[in-house]
Structure formats: C-alpha cells, structure tokens
C-alpha positions as a printed NumPy array, in Angstrom:
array([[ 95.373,  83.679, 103.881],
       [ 96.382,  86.496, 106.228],
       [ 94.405,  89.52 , 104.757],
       [ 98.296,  91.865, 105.279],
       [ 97.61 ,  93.084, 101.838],
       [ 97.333,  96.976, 102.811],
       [100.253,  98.611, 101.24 ],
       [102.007, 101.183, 103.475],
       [103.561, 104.376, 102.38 ],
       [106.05 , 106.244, 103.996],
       [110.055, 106.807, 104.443],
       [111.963, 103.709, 106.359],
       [113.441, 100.713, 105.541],
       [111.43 ,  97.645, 104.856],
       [112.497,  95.81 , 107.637],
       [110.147,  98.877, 109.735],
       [107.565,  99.008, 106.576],
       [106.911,  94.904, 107.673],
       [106.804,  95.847, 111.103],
       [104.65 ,  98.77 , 110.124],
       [102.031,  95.928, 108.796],
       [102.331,  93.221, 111.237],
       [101.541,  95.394, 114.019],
       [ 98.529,  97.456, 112.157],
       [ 97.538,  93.645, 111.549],
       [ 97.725,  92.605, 115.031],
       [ 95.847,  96.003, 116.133],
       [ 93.221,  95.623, 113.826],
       [ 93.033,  91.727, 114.546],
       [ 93.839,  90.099, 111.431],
       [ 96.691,  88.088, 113.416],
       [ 95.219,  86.423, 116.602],
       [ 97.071,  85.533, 119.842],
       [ 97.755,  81.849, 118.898],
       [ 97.48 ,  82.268, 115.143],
       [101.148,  80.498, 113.377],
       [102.467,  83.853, 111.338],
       [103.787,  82.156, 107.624],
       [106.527,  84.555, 106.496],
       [106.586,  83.933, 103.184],
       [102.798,  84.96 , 103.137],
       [103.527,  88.138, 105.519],
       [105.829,  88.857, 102.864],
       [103.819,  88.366, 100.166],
       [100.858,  90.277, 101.171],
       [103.298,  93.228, 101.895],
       [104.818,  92.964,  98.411],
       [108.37 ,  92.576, 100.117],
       [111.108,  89.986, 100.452],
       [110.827,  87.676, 103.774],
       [114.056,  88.506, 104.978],
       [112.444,  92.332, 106.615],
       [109.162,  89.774, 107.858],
       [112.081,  88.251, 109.584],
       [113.382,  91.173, 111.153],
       [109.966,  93.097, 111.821],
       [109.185,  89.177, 113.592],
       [112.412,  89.31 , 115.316],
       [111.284,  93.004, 116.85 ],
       [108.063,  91.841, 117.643],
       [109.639,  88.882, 119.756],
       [111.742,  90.828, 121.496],
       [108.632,  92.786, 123.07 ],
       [106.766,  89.79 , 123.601],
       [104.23 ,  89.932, 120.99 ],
       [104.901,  87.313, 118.94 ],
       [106.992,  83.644, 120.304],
       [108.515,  81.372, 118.11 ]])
C-alpha cells in the first residue's frame, strides 16, 4: 500500500487537494520513478473519490511527472 494517508487541510477543490498529496508523496518519496500509481488506492488513502486522483494524475502528466 502507498502510505498517501496524510490528510491535507486547506481551501481548493479536491481535484488540487489529490494533487496536493500526490506531489507531497512524490517529494517525500513514497511514489518512486517507475512505481504503477493505483487510483483507487490514491483515492483511498486521501479519503476522496478517484475521479480528482484522475484529474490531479492528469496534471501531473501533463508536466511530465507521471506517464500512463
């Protein structure tokens, strides 16, 4: 399991609240380059939905952190 389980606190949507967590994770590497990212456990270590994993995953692609 991805240890994501720090809650974070703070205005935004959840969409940026996932984002918020993935990249804290990847800064403080729990997620390693290589490592497969499960959404549904992103999500459920965050306490949110997977659809703003998706999003926050989507914004990570886009700036070449993550690939699919």
């Amino acid at each position: 399991m991805v240890p994501v389980s720090r809650r974070l606190t703070g205005p935004g949507t959840m969409a940026q609240y996932a984002l918020d967590g993935l990249r804290r994770a990847i800064v403080a590497g729990e997620l390693r380059p290589g490592q497969r990212i499960g959404q549904e456990e992103i999500a459920d270590g965050l306490g949110v939905s997977v659809a703003p994993v998706r999003e926050a995953l989507a914004v990570l692609e886009r700036e070449g952190q993550v690939t699919k």
